[in-house]
Residue, then its C-alpha position, 0 to 999 in steps of 0.5 A: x046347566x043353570x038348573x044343575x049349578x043350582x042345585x050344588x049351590x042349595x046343596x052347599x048351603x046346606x053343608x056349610x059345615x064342611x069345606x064344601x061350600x061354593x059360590x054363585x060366581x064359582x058356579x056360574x063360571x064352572x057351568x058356564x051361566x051367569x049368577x042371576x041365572x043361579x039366583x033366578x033357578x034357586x029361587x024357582x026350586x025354593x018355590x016348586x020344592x019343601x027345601x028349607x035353606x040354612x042360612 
């Protein structure tokens, strides 16, 4: 579930300009993780992937 929350969570980083941004402690509650769990599965697909984030 972490892998899954952290990848909305890349995906609304990148659609800030819509109403569908979400945060790591909105996700994390809704899949049940915590927000390093978030953090620590973003970081490996920033690295295992060409994502370039918005920021």
């Amino acid at each position: 579930m972490g892998m899954a929350a952290s990848v909305l969570y890349l995906s609304s980083m990148n659609n800030r300009d819509s109403n569908e941004h979400r945060t790591q402690s909105d996700l994390a509650a809704t899949a049940g993780v915590t927000e390093v769990t978030i953090r620590n599965r973003t970081q490996e697909l920033r690295k295992k992937s060409c994502l370039k984030i918005i920021r």
